[in-house]
N, C-alpha and C positions, 0 to 999 in steps of 0.2 A: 504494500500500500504506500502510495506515495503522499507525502505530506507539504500543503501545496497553503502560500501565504498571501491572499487576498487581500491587496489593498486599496483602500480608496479614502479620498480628503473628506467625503462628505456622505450621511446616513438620510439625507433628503429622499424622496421617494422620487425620482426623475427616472427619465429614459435608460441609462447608463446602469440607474442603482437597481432599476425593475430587472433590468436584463441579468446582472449578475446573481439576485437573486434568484430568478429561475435554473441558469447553470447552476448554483451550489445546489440548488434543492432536486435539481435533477442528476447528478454531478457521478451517484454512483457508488459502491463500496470500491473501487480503487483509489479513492481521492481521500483523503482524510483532510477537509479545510480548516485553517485557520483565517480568520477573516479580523483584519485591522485597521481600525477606524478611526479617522481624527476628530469624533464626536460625535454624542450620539443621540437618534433619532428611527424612523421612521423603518429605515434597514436592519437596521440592529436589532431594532424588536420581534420583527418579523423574523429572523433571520433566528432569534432564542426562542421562539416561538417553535419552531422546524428542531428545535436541540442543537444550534451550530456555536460553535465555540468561536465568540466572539470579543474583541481584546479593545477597549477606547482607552488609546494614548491622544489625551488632549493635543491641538494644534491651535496655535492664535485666531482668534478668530478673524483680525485683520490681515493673515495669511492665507486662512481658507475660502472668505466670500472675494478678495483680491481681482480685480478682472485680468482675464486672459490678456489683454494690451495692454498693459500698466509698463509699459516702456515708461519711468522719469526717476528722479531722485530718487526715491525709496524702494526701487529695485537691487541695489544693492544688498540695503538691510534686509529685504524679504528672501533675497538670495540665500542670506546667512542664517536667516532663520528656518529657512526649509534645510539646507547642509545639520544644522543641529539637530534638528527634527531627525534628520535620515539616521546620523550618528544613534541619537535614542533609539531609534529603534532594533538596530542590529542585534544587542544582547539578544531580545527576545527570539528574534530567528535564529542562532545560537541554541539557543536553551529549548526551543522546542523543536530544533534539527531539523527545520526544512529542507526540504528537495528542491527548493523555487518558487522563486517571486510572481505574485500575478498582479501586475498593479492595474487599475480601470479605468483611472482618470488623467488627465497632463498631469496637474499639481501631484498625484502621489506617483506619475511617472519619474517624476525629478527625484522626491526625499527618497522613494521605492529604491531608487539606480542606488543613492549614497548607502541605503541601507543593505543593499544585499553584497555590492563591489565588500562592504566591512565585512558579514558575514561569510562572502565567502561561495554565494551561492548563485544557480544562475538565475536572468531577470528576463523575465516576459512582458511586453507594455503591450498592454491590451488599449488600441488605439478606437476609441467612439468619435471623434472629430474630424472634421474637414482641415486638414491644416492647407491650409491654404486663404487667399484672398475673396471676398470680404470678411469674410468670417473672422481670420487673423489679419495682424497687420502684415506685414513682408516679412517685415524685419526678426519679427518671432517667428512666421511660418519659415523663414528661412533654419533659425536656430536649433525647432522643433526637430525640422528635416535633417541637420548634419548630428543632432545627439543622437537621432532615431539610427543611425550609421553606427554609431559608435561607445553608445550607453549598455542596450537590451541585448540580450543571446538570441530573442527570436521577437518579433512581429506579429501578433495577432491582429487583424481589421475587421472592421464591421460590413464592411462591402468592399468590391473592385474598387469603386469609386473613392474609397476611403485611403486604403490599398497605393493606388494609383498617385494620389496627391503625394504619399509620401518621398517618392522617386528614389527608393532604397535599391541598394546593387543587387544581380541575382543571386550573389550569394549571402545575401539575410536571409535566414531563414523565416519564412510567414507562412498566415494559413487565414483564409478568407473566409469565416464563419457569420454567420447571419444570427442578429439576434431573435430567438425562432420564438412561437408559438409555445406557451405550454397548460392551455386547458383543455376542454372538448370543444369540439369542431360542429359548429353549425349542421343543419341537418334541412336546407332550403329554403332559412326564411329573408333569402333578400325581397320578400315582397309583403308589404305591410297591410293590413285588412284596417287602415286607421284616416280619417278624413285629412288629419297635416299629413303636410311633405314635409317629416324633419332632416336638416342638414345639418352632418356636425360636426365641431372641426376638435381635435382634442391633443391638447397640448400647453407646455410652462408660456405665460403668458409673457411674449419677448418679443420682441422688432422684427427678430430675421425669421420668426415664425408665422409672421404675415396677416395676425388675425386683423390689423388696419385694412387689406387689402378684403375681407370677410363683410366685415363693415361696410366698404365702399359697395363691393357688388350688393350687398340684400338692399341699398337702394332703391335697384331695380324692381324688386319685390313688394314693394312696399302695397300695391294694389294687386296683388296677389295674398289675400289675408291664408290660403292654406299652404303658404311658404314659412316654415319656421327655424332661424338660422339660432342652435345651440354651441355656444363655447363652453367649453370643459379644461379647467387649468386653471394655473393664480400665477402669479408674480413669484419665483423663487426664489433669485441668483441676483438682487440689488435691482429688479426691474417695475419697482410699486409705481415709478414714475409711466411708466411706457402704461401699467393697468388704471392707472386716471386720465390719459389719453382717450383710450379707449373707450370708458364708462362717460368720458367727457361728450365725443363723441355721440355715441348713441343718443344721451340725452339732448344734443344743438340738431341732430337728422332726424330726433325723433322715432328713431327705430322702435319701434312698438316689436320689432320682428322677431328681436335678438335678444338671445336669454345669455346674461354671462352663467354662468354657474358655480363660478368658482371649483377646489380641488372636489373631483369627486371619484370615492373609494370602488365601488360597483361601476368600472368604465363597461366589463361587457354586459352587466343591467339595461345599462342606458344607451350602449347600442342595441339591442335589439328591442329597444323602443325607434328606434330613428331607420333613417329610408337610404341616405345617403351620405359617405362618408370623402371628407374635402381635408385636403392637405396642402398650405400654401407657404409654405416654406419659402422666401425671398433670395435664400442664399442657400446654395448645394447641399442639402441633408444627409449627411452620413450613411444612413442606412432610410430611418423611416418604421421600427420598430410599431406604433400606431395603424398605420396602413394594413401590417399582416394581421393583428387585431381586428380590425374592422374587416379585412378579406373574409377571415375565418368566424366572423360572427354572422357572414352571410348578405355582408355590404357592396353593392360598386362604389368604386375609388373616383376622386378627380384629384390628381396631384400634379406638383410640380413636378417638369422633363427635366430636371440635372439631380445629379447627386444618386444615391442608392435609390430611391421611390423607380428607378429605370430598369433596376434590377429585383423592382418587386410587381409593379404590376404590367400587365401584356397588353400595350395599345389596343383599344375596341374589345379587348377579349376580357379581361377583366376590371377595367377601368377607363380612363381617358386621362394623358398624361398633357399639363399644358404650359405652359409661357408663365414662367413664374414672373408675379409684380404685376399683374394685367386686371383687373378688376372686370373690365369689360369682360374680356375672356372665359375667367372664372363665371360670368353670370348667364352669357351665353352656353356655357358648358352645363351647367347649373339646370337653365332651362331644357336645354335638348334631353338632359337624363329625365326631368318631369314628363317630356312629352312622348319619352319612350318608355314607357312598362314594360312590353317586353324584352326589348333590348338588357333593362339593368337587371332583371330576372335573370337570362342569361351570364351576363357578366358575374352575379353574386354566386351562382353555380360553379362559375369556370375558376373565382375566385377561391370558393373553399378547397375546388380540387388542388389547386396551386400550391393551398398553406399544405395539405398534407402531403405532398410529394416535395416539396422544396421548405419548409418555414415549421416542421414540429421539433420540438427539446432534444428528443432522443439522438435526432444527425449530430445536431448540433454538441452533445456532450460526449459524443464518440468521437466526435473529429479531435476535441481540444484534447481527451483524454491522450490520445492517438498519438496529437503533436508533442502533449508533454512526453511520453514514453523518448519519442526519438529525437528532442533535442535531447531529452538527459543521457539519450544514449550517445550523442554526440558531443559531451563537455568532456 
């Protein structure tokens, strides 16, 4: 049994933390985790909830919510306090003699690297991020991409697309895992017996997740009283500013349309309450984790064409993939899926078939188990 050191900066319940939750809890008796946290929340409990052996070494707070471009003066000190960070942590991967680092986020890919280079042991940066522009600035997407060379023993992504951005040599070793599916699978109901049309977009309530561009299209809607456009998410990561935008918003167009919702625990509840599931990502989304959710709850897709959402849904077949940043677009797209019934019927069929042949747990925790055997067989 290999014993395998899970890290991440943050126990928030986000994209990143859902997905590794599912790995652990699917993960297997060859895996024995340990999972470490720089504070705790939402993962964590869940996670002792399941029996997993879970370890919170506090980290500053003004290090962990820190944005990703903080290129200025105090990068320096935040420098030294992630290096101290990593330093702390080594003992314990020592003392409980792991086999290897798995870290899940940037920030615990840094203190993760110092902690394990101490230890002794090898380091896997499990990458969920677009590194690259707009998302990052250059100058870090550039940094990201020469440690990613030169820190980690292997490369895990969340997609090609993820993958790709990094422009690591062929000799890193990587492995392209999708962060998959892990409940029961729909059984036909992309088609709703209910008088609304609900659209719904679900995600941390952030800029480059586009729900402004959400807003702008249900405009259109507005005399179409059985259009009803639901956001699902809040503000997590320093962005309360961007969710009074928004609420600001609806109340000056008067969108009577749109329900914010705030975080909500039963996301597949609440899909199959809704009709149609929208993805408007402004800038290249990593993978798109939400999408196979919605796929597999029995939903057709409208998503942005860059980033992984290309590598999850099939042009016409189980979605429509379109021009991220377009409002117009979105609403037009919007429309056509109301005016075809059968068509989204179709799509939500072709959909489910998808998650279970490419998007369930089980691939996915074979592949990783897979790769750790044979980097370790390679150190």
């Amino acid at each position: 049994m290999l014993r395998v050191a899970y890290i991440d900066h943050t126990a928030k319940w986000s994209g990143g933390e859902v997905a590794l939750f599912n790995i652990l809890t699917h993960i297997g008796e060859q895996i024995d985790p340990l999972v470490i946290l720089a504070e705790d929340g939402a993962l964590a409990e869940r996670l002792r909830e399941k029996g997993m052996d879970v370890r919170i070494i506090p980290l500053d707070e003004s290090i962990r919510s820190r944005g990703r471009n903080a290129v200025n003066l105090g990068a320096p000190a935040a420098a030294f306090k992630l290096l101290a960070y990593g330093r702390k942590l080594a003992p314990l991967l020592k003392a409980e003699k792991v086999d290897c680092v798995h870290t899940n986020s940037l920030k615990s890919a840094l203190y993760g690297a110092i902690a394990a280079k101490i230890a002794g042991v090898p380091l896997i940066w499990h990458i969920r991020d677009h590194i690259g522009a707009p998302y990052l600035k250059p100058i870090v997407a550039k940094g990201i991409r020469l440690l990613s060379r030169l820190l980690p023993n292997g490369v895990i992504a969340n997609s090609h697309s993820t993958l790709n951005a990094l422009e690591l040599p062929r000799s890193k070793k990587t492995l392209v895992v999708y962060s998959a599916f892990a409940k029961a699978i729909g059984n036909g109901i992309g088609m709703r017996d209910q008088k609304d049309f609900n659209v719904l977009l679900v995600g941390r309530l952030a800029h480059w997740k586009g729900q402004h561009i959400v807003l702008e299209a249900a405009k259109s809607f507005k005399n179409e009283p059985r259009v009803k456009f639901w956001l699902a998410g809040d503000a997590l990561f320093g962005e309360e500013a961007y969710k009074q935008e928004l609420l600001q918003k609806i109340k000056n167009d008067e969108l009577t349309n749109v329900s914010m919702l705030g975080h909500v625990d039963d996301i597949q509840g609440l899909m199959n309450t809704a009709d149609l599931l929208i993805h408007t990502s402004v800038t290249p989304e990593p993978f798109g984790q939400v999408i196979v959710e919605g796929m597999a709850a029995g939903l057709p897709v409208i998503a942005s064409n860059e980033g992984g959402p290309v590598e999850i849904v099939v042009q016409g077949e189980t979605g429509l993939l379109i021009e991220p940043g377009d409002a117009a677009i979105l609403a037009d797209s919007i429309k056509w899926m109301l005016d075809h019934p059968e068509e989204r019927r179709r799509m939500a069929d072709n959909g489910m078939k998808r998650v279970k042949e490419h998007f369930v747990i089980e691939n996915t925790v074979k592949d990783i188990v897979d790769y750790y055997k044979g980097l370790l067989a390679g150190t």
